[in-house]
C-alpha positions as CSV (number, residue, x, y, z in Angstrom):
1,X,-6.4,-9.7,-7.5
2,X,-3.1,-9.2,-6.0
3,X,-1.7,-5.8,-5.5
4,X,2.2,-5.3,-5.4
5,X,4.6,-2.2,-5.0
6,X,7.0,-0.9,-7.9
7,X,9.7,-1.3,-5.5
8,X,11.0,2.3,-5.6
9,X,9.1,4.4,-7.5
10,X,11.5,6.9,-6.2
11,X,11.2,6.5,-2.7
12,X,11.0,9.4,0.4
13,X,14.1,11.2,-1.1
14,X,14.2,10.2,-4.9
15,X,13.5,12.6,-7.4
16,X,10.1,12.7,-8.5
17,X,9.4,10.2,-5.4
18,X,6.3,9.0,-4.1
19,X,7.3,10.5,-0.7
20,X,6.6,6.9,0.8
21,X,9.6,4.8,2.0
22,X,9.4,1.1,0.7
23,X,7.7,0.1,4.1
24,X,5.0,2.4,3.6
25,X,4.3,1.0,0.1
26,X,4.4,-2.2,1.6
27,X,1.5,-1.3,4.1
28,X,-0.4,0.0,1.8
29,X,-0.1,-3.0,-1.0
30,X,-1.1,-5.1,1.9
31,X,-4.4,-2.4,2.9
32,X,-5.1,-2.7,-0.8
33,X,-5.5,-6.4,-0.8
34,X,-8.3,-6.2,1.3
35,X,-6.5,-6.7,4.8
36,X,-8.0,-5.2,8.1
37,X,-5.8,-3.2,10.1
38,X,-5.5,-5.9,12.6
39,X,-4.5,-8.5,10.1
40,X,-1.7,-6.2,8.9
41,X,0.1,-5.5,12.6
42,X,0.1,-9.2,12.9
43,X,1.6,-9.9,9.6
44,X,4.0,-7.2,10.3
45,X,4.4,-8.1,13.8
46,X,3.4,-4.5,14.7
47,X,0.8,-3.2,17.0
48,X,-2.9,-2.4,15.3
49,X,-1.6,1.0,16.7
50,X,1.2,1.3,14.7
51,X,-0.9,0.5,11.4
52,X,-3.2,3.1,12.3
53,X,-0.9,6.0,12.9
54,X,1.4,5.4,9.5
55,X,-1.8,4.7,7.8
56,X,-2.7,7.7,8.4
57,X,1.0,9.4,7.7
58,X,0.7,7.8,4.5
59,X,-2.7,9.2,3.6
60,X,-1.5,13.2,4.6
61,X,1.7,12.2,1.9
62,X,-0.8,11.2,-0.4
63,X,-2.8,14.1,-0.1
64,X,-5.7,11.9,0.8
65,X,-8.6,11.9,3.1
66,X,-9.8,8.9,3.0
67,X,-8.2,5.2,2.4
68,X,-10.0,4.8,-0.9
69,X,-8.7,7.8,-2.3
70,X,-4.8,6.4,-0.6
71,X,-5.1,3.8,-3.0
72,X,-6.5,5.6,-6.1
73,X,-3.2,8.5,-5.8
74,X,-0.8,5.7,-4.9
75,X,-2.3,3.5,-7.8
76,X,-1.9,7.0,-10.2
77,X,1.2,7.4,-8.8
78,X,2.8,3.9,-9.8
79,X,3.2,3.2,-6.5
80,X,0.8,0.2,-6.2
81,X,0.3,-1.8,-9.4
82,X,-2.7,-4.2,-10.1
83,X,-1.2,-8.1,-11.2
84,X,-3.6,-10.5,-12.0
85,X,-2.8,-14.6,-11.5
86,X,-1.7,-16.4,-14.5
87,X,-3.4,-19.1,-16.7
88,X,-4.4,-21.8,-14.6
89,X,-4.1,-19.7,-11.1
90,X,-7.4,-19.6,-9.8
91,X,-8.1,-16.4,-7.5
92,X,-10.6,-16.2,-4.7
93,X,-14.1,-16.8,-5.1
């Protein structure tokens, strides 16, 4: 499964915006795909820190309390949508 952003679903200041900025929808595509915390600060070239703290930003936007229910809103939101490889792409097993 790979999980991708709709690339401005309205943004922090759109109207009818997802309150997160495209950065934060990228952090949490990258969450959703199964990444640890660690494995997203070095992809990002952040600290583990850093992924922590706007993880959890993300999650008060999102009006959730855990990271589950982050994805879930995001996901009913638009913000993250599901893609699934083409014919002949053969996904993890």
């Amino acid at each position: 499964m790979t999980v991708r952003t709709c690339g401005g679903a309205g943004g922090a200041g759109g109207p009818g915006g997802s309150g997160l900025s495209g950065e934060d929808e990228h952090l949490l595509a990258l969450s959703a795909s199964g990444l640890t915390d660690r494995a997203i600060a070095r992809r990002l070239g952040v600290a583990q820190r850093t992924v922590e703290r706007r993880m959890r930003r993300i999650m008060d936007v999102l009006g959730a309390r855990t990271r589950l229910q982050a994805g879930l809103q995001a996901a009913r939101r638009g913000v993250l949508v599901e893609t699934r490889p083409g014919p002949g792409v053969r996904g993890p097993r």
